[in-house]
C-alpha positions in Angstrom: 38.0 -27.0 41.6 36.1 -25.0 44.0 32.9 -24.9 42.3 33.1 -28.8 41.7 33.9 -29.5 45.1 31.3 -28.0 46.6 28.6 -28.7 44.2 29.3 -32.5 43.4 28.8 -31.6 39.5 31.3 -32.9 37.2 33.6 -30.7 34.9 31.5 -30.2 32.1 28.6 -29.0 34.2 31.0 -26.4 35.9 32.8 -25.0 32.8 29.5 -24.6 31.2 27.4 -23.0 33.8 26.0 -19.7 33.1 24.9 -16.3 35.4 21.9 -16.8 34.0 21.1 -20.3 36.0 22.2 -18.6 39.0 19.2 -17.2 40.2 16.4 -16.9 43.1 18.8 -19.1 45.3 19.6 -21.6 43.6 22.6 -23.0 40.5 20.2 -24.5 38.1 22.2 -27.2 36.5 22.2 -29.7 32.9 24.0 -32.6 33.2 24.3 -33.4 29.5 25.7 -36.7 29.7 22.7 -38.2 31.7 20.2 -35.1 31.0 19.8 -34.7 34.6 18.2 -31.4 35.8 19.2 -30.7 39.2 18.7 -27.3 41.2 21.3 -26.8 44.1 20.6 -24.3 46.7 23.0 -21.7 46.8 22.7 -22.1 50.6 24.3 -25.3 50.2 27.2 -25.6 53.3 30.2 -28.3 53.0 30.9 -28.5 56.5 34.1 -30.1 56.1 35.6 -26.7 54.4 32.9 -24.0 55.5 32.1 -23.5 52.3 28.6 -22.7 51.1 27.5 -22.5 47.1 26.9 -19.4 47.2 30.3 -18.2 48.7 32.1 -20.1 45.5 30.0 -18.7 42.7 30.3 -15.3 44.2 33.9 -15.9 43.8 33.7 -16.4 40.3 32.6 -12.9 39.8 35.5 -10.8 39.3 36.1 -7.4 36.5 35.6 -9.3 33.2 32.3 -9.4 31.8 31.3 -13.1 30.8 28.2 -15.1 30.7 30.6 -17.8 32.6 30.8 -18.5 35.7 34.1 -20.0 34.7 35.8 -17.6 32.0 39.3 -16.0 30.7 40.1 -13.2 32.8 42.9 -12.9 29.8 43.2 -13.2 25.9 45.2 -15.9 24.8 45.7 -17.5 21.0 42.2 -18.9 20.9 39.9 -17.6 23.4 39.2 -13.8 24.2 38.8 -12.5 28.2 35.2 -13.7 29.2 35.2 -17.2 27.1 34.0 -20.2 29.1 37.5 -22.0 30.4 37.7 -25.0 27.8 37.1 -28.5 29.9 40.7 -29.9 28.8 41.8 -26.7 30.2 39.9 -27.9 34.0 41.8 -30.7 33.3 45.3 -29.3 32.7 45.0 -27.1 35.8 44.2 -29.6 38.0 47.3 -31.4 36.5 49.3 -28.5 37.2 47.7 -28.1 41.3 48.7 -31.8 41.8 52.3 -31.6 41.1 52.5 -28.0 42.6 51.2 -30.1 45.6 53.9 -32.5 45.1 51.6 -35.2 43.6 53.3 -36.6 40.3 53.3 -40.2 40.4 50.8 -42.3 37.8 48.2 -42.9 40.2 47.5 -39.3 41.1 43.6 -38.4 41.1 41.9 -36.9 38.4 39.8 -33.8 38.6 36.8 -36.3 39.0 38.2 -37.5 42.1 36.9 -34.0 43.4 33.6 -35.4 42.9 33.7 -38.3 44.7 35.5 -36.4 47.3 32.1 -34.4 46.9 29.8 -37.1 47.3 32.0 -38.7 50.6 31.9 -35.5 52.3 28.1 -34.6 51.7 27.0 -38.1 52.3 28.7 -38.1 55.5 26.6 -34.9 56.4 23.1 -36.4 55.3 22.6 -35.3 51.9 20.9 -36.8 49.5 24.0 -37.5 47.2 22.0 -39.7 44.5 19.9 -36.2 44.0 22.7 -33.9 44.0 24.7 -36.0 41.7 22.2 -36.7 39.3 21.8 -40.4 39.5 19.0 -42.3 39.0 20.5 -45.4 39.5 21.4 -45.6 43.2 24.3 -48.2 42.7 25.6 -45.6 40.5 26.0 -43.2 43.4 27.5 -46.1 45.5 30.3 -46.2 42.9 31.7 -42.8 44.5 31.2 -43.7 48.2 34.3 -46.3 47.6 37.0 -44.6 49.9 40.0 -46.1 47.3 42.0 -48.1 49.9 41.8 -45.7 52.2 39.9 -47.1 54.8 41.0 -49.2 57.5 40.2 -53.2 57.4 39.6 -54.8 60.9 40.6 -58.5 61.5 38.3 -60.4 64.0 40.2 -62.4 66.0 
């Protein structure tokens, strides 16, 4: 959720994203639904949480060795420790987050609600958000910038 939030990129970019595009400062990424090349500096800051890139995928490190950013740290029935996390699995956890957070009603978010949580916040700070989505349609990018009811209306009077 981390790495999503911080870097805009959808789930399937996150759970396949290698060491291997990590490197001289920037998260080389494939967005293989639009083919999309984008490279995000690792120095990349989301003020709102004082998070930068580089902090999150340097979290991802940890004992198990994986090509993953995002692996098994444990065997289960059909992945070994290291495997990339499966993107239904993204999905379940996120799931399992909400209602830990109390959040179990039928129009709780889904885990791509991170990205257009992404895209508010980083808009809101001046970035290029059509770039670091991957767009290349700019009303495309305008889809995410709708705030979901949560904005207030003001009557003229």
């Amino acid at each position: 959720m981390e790495l999503s939030l911080v870097s805009g990129q959808p789930r399937e970019v996150v759970v396949a994203a290698r060491w291997e595009d990590v490197q001289d400062g920037w998260w080389w990424c494939h967005r293989g639904k639009t083919g999309a090349q984008i490279k995000i500096p690792l120095s990349l800051r989301l003020d709102a949480l004082g998070w930068t890139l580089e902090g999150v995928v340097r979290a991802c490190r940890d004992a198990v060795v994986s090509r993953y950013l995002l692996h098994h740290t444990r065997s289960r029935t059909h992945s070994n420790r290291g495997d990339p996390v499966h993107i239904d699995t993204v999905s379940r956890g996120f799931s399992r987050a909400r209602a830990l957070a109390g959040i179990d009603d039928k129009a709780a978010p889904t885990f791509h609600e991170i990205r257009s949580l992404s895209e508010r916040l980083y808009y809101d700070q001046g970035v290029d958000t059509q770039v670091l989505l991957g767009h290349r349609d700019p009303r495309t990018t305008a889809i995410y910038k709708d705030r979901r009811g949560a904005e207030w209306m003001e009557v003229q009077g």
